[in-house]
N, CA, C and O atoms as a Tripos MOL2 file, in Angstrom:
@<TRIPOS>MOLECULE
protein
  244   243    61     0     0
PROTEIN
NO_CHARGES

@<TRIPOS>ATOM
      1 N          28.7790   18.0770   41.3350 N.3       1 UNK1
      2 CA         27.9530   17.7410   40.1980 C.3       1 UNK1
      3 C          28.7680   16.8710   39.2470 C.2       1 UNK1
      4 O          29.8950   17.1950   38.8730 O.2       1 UNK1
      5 N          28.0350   15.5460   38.8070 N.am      2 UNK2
      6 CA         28.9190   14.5440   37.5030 C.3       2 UNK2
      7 C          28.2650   15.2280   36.4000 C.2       2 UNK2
      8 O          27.4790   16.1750   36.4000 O.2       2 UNK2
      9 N          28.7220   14.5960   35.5400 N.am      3 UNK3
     10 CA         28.6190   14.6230   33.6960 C.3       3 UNK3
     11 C          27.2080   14.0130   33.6750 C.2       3 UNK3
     12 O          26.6220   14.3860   32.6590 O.2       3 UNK3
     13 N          26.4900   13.2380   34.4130 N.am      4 UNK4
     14 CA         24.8640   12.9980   34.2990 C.3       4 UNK4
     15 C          24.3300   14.1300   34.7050 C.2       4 UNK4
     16 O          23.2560   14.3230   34.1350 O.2       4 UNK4
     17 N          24.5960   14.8950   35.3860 N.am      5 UNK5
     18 CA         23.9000   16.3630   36.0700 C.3       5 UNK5
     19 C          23.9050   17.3140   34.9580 C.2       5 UNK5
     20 O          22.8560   17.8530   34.6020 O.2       5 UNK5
     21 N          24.8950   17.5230   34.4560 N.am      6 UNK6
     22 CA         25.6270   17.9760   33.3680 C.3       6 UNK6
     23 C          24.5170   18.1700   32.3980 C.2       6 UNK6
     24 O          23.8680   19.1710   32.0920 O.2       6 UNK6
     25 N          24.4800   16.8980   31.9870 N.am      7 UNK7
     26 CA         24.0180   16.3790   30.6640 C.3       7 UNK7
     27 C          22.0470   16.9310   31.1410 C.2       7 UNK7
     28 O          21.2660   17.6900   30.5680 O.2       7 UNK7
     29 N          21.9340   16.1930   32.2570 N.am      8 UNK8
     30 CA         20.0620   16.7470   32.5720 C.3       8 UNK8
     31 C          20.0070   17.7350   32.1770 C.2       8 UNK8
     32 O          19.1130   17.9840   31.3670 O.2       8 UNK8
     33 N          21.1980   19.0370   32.6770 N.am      9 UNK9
     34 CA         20.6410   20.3860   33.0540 C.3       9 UNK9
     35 C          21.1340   20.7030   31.6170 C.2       9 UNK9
     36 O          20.8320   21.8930   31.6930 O.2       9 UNK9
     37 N          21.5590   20.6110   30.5900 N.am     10 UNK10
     38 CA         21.5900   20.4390   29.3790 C.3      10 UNK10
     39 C          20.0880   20.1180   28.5570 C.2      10 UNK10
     40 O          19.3330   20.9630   28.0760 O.2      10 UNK10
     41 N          19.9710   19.0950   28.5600 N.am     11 UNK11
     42 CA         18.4660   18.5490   28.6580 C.3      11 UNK11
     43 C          17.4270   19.1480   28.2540 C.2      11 UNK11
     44 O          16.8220   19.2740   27.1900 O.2      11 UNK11
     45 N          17.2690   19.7240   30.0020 N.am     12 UNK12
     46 CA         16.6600   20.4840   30.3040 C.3      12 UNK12
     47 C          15.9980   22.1080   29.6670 C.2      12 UNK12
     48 O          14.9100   22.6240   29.4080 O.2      12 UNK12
     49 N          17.2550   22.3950   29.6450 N.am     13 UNK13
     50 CA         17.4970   24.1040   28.5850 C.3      13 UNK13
     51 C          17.4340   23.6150   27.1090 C.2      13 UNK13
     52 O          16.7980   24.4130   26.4190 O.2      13 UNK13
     53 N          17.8640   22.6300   26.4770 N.am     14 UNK14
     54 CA         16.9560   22.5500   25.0210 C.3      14 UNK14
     55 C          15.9290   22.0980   25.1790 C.2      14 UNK14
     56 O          15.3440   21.6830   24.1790 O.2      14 UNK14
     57 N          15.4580   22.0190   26.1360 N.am     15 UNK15
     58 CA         13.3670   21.4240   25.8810 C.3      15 UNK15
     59 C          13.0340   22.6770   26.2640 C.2      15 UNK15
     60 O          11.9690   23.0800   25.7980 O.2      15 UNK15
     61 N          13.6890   23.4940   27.0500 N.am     16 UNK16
     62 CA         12.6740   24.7900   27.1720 C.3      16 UNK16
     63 C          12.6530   26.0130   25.9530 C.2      16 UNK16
     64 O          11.7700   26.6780   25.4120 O.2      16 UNK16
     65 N          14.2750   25.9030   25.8380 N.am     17 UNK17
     66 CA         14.4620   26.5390   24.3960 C.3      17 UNK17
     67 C          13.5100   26.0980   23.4260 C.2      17 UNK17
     68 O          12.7150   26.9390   23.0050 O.2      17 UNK17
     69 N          13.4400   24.7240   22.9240 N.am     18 UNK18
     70 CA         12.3020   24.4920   21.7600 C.3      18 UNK18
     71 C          10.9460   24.7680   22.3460 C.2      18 UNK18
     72 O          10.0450   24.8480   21.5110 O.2      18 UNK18
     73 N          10.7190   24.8780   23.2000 N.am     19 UNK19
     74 CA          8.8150   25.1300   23.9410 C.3      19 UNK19
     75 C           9.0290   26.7570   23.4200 C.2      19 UNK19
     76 O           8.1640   27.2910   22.7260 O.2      19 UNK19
     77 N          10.2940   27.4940   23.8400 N.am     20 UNK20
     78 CA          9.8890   28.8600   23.7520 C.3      20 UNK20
     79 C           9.9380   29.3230   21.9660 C.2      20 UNK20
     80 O           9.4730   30.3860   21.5530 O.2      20 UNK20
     81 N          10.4460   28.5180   21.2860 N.am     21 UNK21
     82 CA         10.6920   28.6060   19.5970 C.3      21 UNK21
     83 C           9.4100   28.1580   19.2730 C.2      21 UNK21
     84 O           8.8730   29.0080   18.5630 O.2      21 UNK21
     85 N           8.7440   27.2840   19.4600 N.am     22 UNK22
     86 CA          7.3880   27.4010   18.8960 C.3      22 UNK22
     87 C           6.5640   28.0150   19.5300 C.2      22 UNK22
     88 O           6.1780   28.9730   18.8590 O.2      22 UNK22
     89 N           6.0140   27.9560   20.6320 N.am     23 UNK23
     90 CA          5.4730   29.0650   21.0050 C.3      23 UNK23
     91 C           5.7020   30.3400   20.5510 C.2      23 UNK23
     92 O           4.7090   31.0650   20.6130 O.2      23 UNK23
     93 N           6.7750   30.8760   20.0800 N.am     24 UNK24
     94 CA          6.6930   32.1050   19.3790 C.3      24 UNK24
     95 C           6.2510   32.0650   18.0560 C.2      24 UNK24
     96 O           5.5390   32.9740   17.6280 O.2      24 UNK24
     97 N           6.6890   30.8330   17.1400 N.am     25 UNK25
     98 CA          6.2780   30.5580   16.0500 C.3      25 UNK25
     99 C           4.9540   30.3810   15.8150 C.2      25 UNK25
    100 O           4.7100   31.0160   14.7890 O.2      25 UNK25
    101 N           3.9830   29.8660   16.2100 N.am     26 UNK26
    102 CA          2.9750   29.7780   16.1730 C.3      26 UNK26
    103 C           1.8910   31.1490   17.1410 C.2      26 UNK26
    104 O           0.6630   31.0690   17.1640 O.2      26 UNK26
    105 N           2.5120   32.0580   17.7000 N.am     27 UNK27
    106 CA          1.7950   33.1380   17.9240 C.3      27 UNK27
    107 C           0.9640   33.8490   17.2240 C.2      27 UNK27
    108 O           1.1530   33.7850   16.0090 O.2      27 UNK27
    109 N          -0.2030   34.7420   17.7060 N.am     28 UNK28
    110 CA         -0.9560   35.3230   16.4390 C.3      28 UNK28
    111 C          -0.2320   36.7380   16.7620 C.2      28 UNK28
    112 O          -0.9340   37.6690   16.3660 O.2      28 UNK28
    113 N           0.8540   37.1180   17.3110 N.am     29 UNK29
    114 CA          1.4790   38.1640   17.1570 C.3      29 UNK29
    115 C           2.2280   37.8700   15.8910 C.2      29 UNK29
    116 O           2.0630   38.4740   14.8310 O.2      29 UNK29
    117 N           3.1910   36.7390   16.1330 N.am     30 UNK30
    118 CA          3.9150   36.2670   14.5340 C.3      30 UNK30
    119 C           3.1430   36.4850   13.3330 C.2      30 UNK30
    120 O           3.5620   37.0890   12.3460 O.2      30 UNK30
    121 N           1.7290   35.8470   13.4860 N.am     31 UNK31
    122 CA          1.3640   35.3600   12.3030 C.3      31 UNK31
    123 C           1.6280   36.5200   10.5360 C.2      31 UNK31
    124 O           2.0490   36.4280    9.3830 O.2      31 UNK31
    125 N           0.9140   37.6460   11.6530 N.am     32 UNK32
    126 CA          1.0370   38.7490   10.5070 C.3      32 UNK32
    127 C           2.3320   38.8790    9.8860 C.2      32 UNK32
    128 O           2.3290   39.1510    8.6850 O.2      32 UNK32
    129 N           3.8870   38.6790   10.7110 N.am     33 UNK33
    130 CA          4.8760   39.3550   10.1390 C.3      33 UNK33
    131 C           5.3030   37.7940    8.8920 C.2      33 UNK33
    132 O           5.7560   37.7800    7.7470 O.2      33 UNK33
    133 N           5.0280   37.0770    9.5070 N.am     34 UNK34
    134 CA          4.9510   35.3230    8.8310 C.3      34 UNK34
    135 C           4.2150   35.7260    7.4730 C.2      34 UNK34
    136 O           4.8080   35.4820    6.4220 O.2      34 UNK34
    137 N           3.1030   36.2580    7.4370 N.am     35 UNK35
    138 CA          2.2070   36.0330    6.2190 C.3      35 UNK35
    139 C           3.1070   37.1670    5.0670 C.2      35 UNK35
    140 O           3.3950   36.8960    3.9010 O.2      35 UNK35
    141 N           3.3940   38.3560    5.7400 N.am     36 UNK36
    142 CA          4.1260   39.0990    4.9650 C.3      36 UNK36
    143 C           5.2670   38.7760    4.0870 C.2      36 UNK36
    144 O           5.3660   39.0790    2.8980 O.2      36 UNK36
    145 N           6.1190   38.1270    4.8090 N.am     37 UNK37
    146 CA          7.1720   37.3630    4.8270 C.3      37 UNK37
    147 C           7.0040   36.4690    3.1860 C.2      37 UNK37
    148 O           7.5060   36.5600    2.0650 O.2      37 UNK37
    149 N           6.1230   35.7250    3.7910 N.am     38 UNK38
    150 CA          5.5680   34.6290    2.5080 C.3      38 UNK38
    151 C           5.3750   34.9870    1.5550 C.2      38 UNK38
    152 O           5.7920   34.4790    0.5140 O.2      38 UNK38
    153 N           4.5250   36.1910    1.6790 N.am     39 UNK39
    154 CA          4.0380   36.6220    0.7000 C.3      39 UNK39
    155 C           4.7970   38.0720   -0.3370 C.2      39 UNK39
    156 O           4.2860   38.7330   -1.2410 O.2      39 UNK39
    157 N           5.9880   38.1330    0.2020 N.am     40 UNK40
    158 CA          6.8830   39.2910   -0.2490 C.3      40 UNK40
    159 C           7.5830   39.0440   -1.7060 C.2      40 UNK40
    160 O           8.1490   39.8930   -2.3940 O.2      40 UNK40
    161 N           7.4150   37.7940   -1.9670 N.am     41 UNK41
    162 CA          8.0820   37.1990   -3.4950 C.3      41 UNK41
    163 C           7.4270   37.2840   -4.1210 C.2      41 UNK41
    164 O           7.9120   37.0130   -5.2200 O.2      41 UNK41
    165 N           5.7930   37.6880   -4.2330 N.am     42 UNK42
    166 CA          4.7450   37.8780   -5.4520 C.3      42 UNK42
    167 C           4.5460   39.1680   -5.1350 C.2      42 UNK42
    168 O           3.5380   39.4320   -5.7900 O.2      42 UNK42
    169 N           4.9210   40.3640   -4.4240 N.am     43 UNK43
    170 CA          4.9400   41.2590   -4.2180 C.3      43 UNK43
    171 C           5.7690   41.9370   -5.4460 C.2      43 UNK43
    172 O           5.3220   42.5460   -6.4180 O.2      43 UNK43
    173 N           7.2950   41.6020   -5.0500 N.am     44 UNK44
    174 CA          8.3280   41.7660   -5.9940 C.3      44 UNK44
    175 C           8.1300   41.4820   -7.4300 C.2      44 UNK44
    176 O           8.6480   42.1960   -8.2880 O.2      44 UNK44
    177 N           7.3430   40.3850   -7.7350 N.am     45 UNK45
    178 CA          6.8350   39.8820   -8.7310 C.3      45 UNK45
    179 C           5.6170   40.4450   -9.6280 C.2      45 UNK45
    180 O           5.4300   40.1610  -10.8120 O.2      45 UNK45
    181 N           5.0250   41.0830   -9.0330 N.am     46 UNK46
    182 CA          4.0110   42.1470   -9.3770 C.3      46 UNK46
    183 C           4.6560   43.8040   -9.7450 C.2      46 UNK46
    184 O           4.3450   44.6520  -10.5820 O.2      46 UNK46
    185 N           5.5430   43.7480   -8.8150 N.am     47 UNK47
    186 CA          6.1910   45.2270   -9.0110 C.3      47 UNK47
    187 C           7.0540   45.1520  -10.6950 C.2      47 UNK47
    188 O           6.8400   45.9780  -11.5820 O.2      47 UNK47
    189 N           7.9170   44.1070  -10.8070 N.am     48 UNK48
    190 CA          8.3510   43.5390  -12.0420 C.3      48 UNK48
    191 C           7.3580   43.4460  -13.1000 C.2      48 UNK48
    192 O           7.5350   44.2760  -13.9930 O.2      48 UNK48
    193 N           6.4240   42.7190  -13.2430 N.am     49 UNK49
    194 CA          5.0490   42.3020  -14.0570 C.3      49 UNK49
    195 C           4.8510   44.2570  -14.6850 C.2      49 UNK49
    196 O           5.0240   44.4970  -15.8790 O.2      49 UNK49
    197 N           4.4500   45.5490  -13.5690 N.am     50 UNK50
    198 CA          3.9840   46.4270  -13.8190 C.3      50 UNK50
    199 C           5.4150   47.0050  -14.7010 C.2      50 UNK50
    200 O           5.5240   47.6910  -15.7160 O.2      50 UNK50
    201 N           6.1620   46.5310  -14.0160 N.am     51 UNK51
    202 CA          7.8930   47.6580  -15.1310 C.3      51 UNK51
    203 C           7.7800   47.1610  -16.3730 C.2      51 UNK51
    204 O           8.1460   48.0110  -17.1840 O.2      51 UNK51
    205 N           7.5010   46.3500  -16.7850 N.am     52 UNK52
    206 CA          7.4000   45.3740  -17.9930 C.3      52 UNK52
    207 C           6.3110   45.7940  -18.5710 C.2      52 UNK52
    208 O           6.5930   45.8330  -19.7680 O.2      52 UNK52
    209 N           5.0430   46.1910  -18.4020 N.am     53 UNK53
    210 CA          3.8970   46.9520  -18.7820 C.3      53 UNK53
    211 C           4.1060   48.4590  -19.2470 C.2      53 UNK53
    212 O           3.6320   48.9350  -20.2780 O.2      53 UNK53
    213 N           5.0070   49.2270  -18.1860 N.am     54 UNK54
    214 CA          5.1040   50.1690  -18.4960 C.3      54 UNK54
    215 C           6.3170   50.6590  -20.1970 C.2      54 UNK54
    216 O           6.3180   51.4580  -21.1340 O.2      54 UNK54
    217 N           7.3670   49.2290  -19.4940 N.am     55 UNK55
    218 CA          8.1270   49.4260  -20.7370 C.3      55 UNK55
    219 C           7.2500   49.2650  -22.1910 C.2      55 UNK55
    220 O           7.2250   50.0820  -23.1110 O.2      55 UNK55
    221 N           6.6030   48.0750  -22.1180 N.am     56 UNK56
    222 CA          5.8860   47.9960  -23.2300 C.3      56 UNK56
    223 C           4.8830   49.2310  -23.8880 C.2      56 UNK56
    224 O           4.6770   49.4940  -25.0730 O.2      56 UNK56
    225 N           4.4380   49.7660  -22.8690 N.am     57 UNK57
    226 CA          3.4490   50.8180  -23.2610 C.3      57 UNK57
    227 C           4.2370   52.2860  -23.5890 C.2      57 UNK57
    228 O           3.7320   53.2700  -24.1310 O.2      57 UNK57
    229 N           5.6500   52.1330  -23.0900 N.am     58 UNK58
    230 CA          6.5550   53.0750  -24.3530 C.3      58 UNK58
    231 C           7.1030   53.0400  -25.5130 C.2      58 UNK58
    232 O           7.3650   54.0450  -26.1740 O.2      58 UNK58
    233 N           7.3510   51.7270  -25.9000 N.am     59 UNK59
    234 CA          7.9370   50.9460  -26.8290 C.3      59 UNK59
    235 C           6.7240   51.4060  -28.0520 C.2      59 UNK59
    236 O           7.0430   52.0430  -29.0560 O.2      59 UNK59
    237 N           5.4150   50.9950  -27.7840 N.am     60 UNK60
    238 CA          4.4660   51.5630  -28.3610 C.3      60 UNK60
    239 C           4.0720   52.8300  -28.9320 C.2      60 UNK60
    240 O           3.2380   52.9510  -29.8300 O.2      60 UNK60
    241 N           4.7950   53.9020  -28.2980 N.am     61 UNK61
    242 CA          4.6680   55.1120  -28.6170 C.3      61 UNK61
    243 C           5.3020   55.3880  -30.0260 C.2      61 UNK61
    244 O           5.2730   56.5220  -30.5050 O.2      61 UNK61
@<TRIPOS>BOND
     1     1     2 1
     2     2     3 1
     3     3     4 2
     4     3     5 am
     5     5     6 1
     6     6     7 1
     7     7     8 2
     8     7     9 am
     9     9    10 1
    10    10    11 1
    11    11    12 2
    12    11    13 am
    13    13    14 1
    14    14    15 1
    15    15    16 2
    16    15    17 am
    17    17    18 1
    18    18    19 1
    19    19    20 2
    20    19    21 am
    21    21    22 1
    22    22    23 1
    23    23    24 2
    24    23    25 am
    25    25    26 1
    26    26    27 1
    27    27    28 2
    28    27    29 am
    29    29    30 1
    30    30    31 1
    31    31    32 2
    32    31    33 am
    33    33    34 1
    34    34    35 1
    35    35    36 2
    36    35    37 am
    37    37    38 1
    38    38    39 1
    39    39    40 2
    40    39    41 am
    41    41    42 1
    42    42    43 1
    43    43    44 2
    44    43    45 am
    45    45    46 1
    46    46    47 1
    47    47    48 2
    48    47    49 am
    49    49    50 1
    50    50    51 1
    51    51    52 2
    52    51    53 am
    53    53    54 1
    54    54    55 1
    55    55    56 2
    56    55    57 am
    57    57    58 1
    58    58    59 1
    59    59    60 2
    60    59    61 am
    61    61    62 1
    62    62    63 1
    63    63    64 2
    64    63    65 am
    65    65    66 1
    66    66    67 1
    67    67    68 2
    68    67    69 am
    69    69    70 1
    70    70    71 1
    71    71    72 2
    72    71    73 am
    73    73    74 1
    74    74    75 1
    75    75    76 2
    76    75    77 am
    77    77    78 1
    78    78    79 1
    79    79    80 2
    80    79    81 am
    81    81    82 1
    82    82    83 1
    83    83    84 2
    84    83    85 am
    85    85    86 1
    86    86    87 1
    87    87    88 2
    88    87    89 am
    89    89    90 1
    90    90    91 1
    91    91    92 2
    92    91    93 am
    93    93    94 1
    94    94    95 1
    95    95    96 2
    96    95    97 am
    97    97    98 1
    98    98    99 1
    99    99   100 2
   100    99   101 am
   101   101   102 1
   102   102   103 1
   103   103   104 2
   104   103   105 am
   105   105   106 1
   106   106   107 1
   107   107   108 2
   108   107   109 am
   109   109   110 1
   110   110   111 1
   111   111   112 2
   112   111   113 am
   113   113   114 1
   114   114   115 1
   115   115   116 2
   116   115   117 am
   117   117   118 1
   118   118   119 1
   119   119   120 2
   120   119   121 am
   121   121   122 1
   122   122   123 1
   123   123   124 2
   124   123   125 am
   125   125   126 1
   126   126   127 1
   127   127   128 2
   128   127   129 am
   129   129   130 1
   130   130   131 1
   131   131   132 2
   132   131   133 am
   133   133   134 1
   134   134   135 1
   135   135   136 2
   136   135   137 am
   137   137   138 1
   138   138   139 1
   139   139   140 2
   140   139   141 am
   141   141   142 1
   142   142   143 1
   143   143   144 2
   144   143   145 am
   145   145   146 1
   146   146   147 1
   147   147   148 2
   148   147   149 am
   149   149   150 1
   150   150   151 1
   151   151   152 2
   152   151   153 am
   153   153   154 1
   154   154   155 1
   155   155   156 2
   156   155   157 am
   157   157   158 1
   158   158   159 1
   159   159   160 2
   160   159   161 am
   161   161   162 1
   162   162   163 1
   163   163   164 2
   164   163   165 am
   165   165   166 1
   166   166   167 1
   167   167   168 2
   168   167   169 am
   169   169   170 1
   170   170   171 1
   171   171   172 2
   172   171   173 am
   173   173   174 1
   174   174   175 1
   175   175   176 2
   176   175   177 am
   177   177   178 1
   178   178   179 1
   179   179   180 2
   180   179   181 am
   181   181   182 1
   182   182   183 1
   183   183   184 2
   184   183   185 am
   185   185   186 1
   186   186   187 1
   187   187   188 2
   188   187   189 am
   189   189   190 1
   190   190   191 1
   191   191   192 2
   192   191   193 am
   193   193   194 1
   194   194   195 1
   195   195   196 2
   196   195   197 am
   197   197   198 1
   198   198   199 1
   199   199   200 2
   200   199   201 am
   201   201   202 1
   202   202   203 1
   203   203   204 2
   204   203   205 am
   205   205   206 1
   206   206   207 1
   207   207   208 2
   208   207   209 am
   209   209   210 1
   210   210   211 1
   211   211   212 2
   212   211   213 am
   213   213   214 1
   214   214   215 1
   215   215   216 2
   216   215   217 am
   217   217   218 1
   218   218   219 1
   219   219   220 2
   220   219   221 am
   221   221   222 1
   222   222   223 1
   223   223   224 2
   224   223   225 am
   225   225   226 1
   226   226   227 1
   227   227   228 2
   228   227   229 am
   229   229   230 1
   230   230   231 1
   231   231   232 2
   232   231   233 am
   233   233   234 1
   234   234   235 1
   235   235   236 2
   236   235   237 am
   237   237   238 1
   238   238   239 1
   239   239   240 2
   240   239   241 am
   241   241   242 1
   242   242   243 1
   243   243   244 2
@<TRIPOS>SUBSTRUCTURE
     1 UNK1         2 RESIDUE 1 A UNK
     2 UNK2         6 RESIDUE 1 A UNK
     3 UNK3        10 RESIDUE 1 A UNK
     4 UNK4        14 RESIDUE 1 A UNK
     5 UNK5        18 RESIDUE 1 A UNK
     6 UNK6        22 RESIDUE 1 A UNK
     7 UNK7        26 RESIDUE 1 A UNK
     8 UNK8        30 RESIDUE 1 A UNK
     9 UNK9        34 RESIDUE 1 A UNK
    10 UNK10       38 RESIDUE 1 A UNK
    11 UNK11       42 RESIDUE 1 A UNK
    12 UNK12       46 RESIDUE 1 A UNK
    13 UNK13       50 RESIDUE 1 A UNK
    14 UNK14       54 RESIDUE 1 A UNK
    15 UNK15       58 RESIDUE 1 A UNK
    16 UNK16       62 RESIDUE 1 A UNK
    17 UNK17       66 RESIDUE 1 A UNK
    18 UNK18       70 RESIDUE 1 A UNK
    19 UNK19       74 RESIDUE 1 A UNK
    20 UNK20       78 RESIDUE 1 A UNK
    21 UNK21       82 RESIDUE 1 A UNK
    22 UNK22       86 RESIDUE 1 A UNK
    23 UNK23       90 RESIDUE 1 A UNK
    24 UNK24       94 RESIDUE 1 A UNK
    25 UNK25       98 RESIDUE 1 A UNK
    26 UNK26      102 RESIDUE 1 A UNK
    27 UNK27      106 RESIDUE 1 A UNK
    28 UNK28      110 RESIDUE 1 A UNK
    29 UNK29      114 RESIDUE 1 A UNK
    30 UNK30      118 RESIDUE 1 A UNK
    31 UNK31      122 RESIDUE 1 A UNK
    32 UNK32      126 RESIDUE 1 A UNK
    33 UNK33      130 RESIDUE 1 A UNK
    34 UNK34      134 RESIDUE 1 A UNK
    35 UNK35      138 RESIDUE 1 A UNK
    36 UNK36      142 RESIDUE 1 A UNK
    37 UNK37      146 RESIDUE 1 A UNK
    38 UNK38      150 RESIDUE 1 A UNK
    39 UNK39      154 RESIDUE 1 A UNK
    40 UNK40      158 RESIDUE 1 A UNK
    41 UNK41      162 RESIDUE 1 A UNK
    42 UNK42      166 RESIDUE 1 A UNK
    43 UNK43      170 RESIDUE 1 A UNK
    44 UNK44      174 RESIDUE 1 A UNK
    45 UNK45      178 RESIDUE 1 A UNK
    46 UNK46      182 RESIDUE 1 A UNK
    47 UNK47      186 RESIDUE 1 A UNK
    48 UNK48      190 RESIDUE 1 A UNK
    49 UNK49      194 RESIDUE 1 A UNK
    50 UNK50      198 RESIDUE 1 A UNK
    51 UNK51      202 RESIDUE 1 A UNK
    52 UNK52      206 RESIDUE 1 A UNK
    53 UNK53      210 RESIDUE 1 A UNK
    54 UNK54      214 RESIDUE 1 A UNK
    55 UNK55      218 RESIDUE 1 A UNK
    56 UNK56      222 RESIDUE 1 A UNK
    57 UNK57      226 RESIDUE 1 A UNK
    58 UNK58      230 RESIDUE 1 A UNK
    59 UNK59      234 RESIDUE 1 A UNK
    60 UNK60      238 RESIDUE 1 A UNK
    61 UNK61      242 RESIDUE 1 A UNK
C-alpha cells in the first residue's frame, strides 16, 4: 500500500464519520435531549427571577 491508499482510506473514514455525526444530530431521538439542552438557560433564569420574588416578598414583611 502507497501514501495515495493511505490518504483514500483516510478519506474514506472522515466521510463516514461526518454521515454518522449528522445523522445522529438530526435524529428525532436527539431532538428532545437538543431542545432541553437549549432551553436549560431560561430554565435557570426563571429559577433566579422566582429567588428574587421570594426575597422581595420578605424584605416586605
Amino acid at each position: 500500500m502507497d501514501y495515495g491508499t493511505y490518504r483514500g482510506i483516510l478519506t474514506l473514514v472522515i466521510l463516514v464519520l461526518f454521515i454518522v455525526i449528522v445523522v445522529w444530530a438530526y435524529s428525532k431521538r436527539s431532538k428532545t435531549r437538543f431542545k432541553d439542552a437549549a432551553n436549560a438557560i431560561f430554565e435557570d433564569e426563571k429559577t433566579h427571577s422566582d429567588t428574587i420574588s421570594n426575597e422581595e416578598k420578605g424584605s416586605e414583611k
